[in-house]
C-alpha positions in Angstrom: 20.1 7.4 2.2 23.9 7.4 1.6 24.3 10.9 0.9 22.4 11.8 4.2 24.6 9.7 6.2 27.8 11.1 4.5 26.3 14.4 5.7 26.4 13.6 9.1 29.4 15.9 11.1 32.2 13.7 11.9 34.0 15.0 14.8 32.6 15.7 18.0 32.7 19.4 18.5 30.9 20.0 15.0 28.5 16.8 16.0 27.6 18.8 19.6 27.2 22.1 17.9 24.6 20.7 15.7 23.6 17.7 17.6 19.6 18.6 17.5 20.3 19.1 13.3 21.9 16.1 13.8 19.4 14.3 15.8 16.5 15.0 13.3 18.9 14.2 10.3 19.6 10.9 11.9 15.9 9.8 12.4 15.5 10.7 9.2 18.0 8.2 8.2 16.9 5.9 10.5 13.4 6.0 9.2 13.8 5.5 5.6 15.7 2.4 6.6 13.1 1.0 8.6 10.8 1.6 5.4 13.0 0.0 3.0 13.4 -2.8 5.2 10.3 -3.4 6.2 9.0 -3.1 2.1 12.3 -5.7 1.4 10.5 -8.0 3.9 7.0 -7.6 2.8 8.5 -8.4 -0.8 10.0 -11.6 0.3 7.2 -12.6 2.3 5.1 -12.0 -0.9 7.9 -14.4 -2.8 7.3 -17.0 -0.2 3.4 -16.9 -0.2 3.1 -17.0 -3.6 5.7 -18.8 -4.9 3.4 -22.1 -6.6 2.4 -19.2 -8.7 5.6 -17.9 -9.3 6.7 -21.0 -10.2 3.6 -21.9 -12.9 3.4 -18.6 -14.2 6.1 -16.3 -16.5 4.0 -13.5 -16.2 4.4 -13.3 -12.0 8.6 -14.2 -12.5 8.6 -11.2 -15.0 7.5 -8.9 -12.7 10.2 -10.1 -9.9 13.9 -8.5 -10.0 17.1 -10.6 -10.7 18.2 -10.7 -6.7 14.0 -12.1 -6.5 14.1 -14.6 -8.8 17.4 -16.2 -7.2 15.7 -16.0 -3.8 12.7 -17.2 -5.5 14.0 -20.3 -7.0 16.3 -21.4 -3.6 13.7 -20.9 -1.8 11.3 -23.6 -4.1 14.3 -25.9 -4.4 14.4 -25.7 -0.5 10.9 -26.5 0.0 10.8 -29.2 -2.2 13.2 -30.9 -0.8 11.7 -30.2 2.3 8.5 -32.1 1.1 10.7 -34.8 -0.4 12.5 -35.9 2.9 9.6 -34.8 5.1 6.7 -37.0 3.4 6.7 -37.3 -0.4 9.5 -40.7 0.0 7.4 -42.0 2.5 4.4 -42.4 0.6 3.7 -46.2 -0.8 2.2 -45.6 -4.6 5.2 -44.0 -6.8 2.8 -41.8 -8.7 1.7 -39.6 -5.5 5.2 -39.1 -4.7 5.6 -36.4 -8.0 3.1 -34.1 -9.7 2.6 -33.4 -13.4 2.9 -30.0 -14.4 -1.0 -29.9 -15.2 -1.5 -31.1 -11.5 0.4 -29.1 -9.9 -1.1 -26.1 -12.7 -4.4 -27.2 -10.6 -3.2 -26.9 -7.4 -1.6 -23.0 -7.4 -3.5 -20.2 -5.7 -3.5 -17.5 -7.8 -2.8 -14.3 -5.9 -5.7 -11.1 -5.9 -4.2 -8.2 -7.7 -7.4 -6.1 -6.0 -5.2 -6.1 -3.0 -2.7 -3.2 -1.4 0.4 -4.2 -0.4 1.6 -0.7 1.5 -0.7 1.3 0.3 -3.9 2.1 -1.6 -4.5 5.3 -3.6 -8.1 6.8 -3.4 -8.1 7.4 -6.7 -6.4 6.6 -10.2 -3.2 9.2 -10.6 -2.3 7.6 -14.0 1.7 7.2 -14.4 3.7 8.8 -11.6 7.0 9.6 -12.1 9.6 10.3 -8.8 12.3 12.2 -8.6 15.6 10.3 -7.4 17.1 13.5 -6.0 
């Protein structure tokens, strides 16, 4: 994505010369950003679905990348304070106000692995390997 937009002419005569070139080079550009972008979002919305699990479970945080699991764990401390000033202080019996780890184990919706997230192969292509260039 850099590369292609260091490509891009500079100055305006070369940039009119080659503007269709240009054009298609630039919705190029433009498009793989809107992919990554949207994938980035679909990630975090992910994070934010299934983050009781992500939470409970090492095996889900392993699979999650450093800039993740920050996002990850603001994002739990931020909704449990959110809980905490919303309802949780409010409540009368002191022992409904926090969960052991075993409850809240019990309470986590673990997410289906048997679904696509952007896409779905027809069939099994074993490892594939892509080519950064």
């Amino acid at each position: 994505l850099e590369e292609m937009k260091k490509n891009l002419p500079e100055n305006e005569e070369e940039r009119t010369r080659k503007s269709l070139f240009v054009k298609f080079q630039q919705m190029e550009v433009d498009r793989l950003s809107y992919s990554l972008r949207s994938y980035f979002r679909t990630r975090l919305l992910k994070i934010e679905q299934q983050i009781s699990s992500i939470k409970v479970d090492e095996e889900y945080r392993e699979r999650l990348s450093d800039k993740e699991k920050e996002y990850a764990d603001r994002y739990w401390n931020l909704l449990e304070k959110h809980f905490n000033d919303s309802f949780l202080q409010n409540l009368s019996n002191p022992r409904l106000r926090s969960l052991t780890d075993e409850q809240q184990e019990n309470l986590v919706v673990r997410p289906n692995f048997n679904r696509y997230v952007i896409i779905r192969a027809k069939e099994a292509l074993g490892l594939v390997e892509v080519d950064v260039e």
